[in-house]
DRENSEMI-848943 format. One line per field, with one value per atom (N, C-alpha, C): residue number from 1; residue in three letters; chain; atom name; x, y, z. Coordinates in nm, 3 decimals, decimal comma. Example, Ala and Ser with C-alpha at 12.3 -4.5 7.8 and 13.67 -1.06 7.14 Angstrom:
REM residues 2
k = c(1|1|1|2|2|2)
r = c(ala|ala|ala|ser|ser|ser)
c = c(A|A|A|A|A|A)
a = c(N|CA|C|N|CA|C)
east = c(1,319|1,230|1,320|1,285|1,367|1,290)
north = c(-0,569|-0,450|-0,330|-0,225|-0,106|0,003)
up = c(0,780|0,780|0,780|0,708|0,714|0,787)
REM end
This chain:
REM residues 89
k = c(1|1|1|2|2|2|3|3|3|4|4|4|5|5|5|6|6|6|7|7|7|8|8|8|9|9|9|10|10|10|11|11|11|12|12|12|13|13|13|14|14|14|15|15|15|16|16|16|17|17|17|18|18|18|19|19|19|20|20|20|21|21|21|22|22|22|23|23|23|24|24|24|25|25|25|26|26|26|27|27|27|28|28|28|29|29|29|30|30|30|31|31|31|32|32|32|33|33|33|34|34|34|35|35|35|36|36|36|37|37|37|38|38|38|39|39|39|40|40|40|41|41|41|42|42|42|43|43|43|44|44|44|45|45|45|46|46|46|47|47|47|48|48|48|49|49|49|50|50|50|51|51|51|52|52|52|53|53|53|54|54|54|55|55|55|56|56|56|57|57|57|58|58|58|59|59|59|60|60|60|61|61|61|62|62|62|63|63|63|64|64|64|65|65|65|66|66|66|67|67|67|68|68|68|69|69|69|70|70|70|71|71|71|72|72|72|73|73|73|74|74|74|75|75|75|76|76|76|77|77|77|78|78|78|79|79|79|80|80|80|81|81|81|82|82|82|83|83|83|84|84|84|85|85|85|86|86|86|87|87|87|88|88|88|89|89|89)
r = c(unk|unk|unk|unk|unk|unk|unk|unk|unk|unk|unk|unk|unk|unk|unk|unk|unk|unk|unk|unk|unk|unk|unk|unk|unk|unk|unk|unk|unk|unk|unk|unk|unk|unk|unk|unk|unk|unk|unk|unk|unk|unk|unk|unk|unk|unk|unk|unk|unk|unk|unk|unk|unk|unk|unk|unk|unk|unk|unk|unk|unk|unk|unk|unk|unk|unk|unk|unk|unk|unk|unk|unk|unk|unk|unk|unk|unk|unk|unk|unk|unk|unk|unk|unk|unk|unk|unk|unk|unk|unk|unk|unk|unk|unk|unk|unk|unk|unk|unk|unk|unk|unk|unk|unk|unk|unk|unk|unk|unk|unk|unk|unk|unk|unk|unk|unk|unk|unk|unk|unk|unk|unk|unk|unk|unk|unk|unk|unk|unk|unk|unk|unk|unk|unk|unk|unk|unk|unk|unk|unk|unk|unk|unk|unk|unk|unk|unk|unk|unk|unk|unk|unk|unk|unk|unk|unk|unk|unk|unk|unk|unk|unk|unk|unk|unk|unk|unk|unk|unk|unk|unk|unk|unk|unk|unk|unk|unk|unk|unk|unk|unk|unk|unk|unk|unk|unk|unk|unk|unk|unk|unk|unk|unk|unk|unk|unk|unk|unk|unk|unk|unk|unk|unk|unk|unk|unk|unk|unk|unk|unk|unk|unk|unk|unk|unk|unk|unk|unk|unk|unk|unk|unk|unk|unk|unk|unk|unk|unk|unk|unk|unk|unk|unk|unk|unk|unk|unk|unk|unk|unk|unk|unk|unk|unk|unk|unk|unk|unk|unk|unk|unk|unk|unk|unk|unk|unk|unk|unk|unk|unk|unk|unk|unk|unk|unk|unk|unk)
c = c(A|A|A|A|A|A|A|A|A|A|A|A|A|A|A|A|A|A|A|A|A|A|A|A|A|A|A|A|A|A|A|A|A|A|A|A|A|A|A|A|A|A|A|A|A|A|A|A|A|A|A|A|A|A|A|A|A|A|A|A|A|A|A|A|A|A|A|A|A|A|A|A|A|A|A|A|A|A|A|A|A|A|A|A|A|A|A|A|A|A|A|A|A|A|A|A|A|A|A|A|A|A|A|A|A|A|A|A|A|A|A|A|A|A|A|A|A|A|A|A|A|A|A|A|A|A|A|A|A|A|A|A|A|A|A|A|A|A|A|A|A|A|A|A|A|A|A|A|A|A|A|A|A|A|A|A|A|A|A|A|A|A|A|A|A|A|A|A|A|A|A|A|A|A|A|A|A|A|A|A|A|A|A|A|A|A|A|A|A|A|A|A|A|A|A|A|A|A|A|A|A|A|A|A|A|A|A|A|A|A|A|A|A|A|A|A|A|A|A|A|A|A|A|A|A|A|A|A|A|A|A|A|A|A|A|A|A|A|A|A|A|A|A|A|A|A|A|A|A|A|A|A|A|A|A|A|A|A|A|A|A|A|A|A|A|A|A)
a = c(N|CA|C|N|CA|C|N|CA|C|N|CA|C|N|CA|C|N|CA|C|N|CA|C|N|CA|C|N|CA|C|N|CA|C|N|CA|C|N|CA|C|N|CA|C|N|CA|C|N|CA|C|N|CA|C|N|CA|C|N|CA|C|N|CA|C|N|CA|C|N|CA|C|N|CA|C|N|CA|C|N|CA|C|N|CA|C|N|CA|C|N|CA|C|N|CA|C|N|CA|C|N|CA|C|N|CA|C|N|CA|C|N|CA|C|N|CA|C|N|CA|C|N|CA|C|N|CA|C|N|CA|C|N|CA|C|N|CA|C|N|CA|C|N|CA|C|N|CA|C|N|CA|C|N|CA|C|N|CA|C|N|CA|C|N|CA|C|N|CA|C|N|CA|C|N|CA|C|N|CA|C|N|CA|C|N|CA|C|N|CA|C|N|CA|C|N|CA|C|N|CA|C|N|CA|C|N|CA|C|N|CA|C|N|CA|C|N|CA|C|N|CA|C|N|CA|C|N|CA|C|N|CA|C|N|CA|C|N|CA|C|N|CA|C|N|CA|C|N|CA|C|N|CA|C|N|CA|C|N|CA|C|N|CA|C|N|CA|C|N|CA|C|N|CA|C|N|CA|C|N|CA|C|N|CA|C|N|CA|C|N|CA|C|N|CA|C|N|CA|C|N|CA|C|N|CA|C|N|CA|C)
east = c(0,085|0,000|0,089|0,064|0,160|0,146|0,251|0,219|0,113|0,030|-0,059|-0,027|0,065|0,084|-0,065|-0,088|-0,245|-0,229|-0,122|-0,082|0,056|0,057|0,118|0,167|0,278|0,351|0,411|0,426|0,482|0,638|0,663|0,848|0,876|0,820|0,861|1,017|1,073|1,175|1,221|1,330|1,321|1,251|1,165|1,124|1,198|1,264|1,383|1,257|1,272|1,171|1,277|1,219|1,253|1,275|1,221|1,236|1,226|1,259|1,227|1,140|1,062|1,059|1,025|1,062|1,077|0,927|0,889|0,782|0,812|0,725|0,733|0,632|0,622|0,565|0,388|0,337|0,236|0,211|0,254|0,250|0,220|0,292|0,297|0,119|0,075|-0,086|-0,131|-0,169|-0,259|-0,270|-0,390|-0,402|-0,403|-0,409|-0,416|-0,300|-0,179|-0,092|-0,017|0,034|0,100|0,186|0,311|0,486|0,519|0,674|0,787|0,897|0,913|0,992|1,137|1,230|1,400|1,436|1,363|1,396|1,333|1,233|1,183|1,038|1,005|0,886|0,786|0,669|0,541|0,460|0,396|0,345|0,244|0,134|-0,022|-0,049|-0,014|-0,060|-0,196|-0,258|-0,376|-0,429|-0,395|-0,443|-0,543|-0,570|-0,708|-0,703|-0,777|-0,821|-0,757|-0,671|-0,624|-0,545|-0,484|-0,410|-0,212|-0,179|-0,027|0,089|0,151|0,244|0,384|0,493|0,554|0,736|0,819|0,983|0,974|1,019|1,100|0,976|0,865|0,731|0,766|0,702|0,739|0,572|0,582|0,455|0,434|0,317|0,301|0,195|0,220|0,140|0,065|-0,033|-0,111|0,030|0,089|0,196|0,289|0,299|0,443|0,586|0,538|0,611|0,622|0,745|0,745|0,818|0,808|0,863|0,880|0,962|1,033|0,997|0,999|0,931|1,010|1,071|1,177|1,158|1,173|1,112|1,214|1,151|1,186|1,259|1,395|1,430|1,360|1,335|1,229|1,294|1,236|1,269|1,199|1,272|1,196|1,249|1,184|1,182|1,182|1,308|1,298|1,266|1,132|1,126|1,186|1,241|1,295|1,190|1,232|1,162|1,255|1,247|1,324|1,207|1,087|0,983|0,858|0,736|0,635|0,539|0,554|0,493|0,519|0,602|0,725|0,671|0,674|0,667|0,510|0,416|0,279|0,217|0,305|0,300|0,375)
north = c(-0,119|0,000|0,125|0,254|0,310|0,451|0,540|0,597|0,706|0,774|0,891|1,026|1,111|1,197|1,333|1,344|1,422|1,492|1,614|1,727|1,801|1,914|2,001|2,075|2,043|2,127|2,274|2,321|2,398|2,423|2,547|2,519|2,500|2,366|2,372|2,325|2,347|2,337|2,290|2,171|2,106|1,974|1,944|1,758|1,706|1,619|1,559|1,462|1,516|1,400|1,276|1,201|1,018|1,024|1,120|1,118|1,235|1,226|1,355|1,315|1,411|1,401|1,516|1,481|1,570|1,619|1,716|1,776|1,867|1,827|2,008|2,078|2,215|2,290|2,231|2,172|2,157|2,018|1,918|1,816|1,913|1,965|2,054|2,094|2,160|2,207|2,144|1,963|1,910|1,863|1,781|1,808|1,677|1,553|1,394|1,364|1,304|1,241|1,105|1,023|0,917|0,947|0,909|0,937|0,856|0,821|0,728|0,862|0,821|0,899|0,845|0,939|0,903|0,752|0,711|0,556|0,468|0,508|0,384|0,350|0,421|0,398|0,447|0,410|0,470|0,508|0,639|0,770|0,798|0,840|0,914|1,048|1,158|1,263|1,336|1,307|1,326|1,441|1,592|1,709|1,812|1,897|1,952|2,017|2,045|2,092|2,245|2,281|2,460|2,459|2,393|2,385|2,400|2,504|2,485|2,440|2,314|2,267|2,349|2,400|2,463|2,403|2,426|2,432|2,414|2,309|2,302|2,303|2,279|2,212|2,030|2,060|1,956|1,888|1,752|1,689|1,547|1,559|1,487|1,381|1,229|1,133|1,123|1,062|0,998|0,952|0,855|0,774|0,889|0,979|1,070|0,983|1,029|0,985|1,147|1,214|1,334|1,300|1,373|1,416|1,544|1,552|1,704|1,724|1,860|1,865|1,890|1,887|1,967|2,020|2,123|2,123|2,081|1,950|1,928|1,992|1,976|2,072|2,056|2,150|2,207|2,280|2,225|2,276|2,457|2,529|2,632|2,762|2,801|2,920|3,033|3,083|3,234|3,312|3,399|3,446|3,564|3,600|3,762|3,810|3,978|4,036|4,158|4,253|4,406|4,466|4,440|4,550|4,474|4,553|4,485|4,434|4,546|4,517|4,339|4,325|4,219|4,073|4,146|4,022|3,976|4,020|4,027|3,902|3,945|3,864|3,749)
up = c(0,000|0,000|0,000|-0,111|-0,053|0,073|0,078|0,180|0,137|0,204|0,163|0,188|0,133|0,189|0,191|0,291|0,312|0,413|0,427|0,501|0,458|0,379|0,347|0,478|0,527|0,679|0,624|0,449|0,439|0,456|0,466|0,542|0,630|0,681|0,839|0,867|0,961|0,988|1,110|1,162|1,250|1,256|1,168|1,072|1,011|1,011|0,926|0,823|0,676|0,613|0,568|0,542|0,565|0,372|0,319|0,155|0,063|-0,051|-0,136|-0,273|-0,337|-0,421|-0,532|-0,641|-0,751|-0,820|-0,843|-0,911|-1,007|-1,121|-1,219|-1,173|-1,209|-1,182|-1,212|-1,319|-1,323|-1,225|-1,216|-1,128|-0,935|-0,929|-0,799|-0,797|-0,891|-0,897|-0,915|-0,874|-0,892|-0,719|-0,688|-0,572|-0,534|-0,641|-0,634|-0,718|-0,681|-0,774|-0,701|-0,805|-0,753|-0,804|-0,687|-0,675|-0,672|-0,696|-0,635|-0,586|-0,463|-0,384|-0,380|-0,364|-0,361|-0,306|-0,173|-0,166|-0,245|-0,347|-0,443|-0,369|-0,247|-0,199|-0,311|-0,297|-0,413|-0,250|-0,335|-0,211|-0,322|-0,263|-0,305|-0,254|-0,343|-0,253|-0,285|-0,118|-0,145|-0,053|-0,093|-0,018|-0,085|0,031|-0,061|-0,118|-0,231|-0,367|-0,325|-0,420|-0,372|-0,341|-0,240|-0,181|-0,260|-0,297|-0,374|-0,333|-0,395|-0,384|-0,383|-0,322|-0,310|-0,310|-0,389|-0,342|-0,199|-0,128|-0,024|0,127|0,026|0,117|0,167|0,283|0,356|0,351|0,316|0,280|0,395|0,485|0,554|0,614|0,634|0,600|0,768|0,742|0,936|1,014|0,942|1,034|1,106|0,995|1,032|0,976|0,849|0,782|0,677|0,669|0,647|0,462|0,391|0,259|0,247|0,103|0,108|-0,012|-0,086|-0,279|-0,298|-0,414|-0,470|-0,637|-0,665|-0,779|-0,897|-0,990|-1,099|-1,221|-1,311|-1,388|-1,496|-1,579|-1,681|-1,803|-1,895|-2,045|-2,026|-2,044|-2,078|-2,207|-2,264|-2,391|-2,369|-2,427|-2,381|-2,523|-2,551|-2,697|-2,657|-2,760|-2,814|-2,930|-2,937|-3,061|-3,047|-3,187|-3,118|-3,066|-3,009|-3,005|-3,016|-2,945|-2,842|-2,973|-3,097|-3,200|-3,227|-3,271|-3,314|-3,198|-3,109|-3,017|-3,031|-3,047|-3,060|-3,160|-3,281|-3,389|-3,401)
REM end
């Protein structure tokens, strides 16, 4: 079964979490996902709707069993133009 993580602690500090795991930015905004965390454990995170996943949020299960987010590296595009016209089109 795996673990449920269903409490966002935020930055708390002074919890040593037991694992990490990696998110992209859109994975982070969903509010139901299934993980595999740094030891190979499989984790369900299941918190409430709204609720934003954050860099260096500490994610936490009934047992107390703590995790850490870390955010995922990401392809990203930088456009240019000389001018707002330019960029528009």
């Amino acid at each position: 079964m795996p673990i449920q993580l269903i409490k966002n602690l935020g930055q708390s500090t002074g919890l040593k979490p037991q694992a990490m795991v990696r998110l992209t930015w859109q994975e982070r905004q969903r509010a139901r996902l299934a993980v595999v965390l740094s030891n190979g454990d499989s984790a369900a995170i299941l918190l409430p709707r709204g609720e934003p996943i954050r860099d260096g949020d500490l994610l936490a299960s009934q047992d107390n069993v703590y995790v850490s987010v870390e955010n995922s590296a990401e392809d990203l595009f930088e456009i240019t133009a000389p001018n707002a016209i330019a960029l528009m089109q």
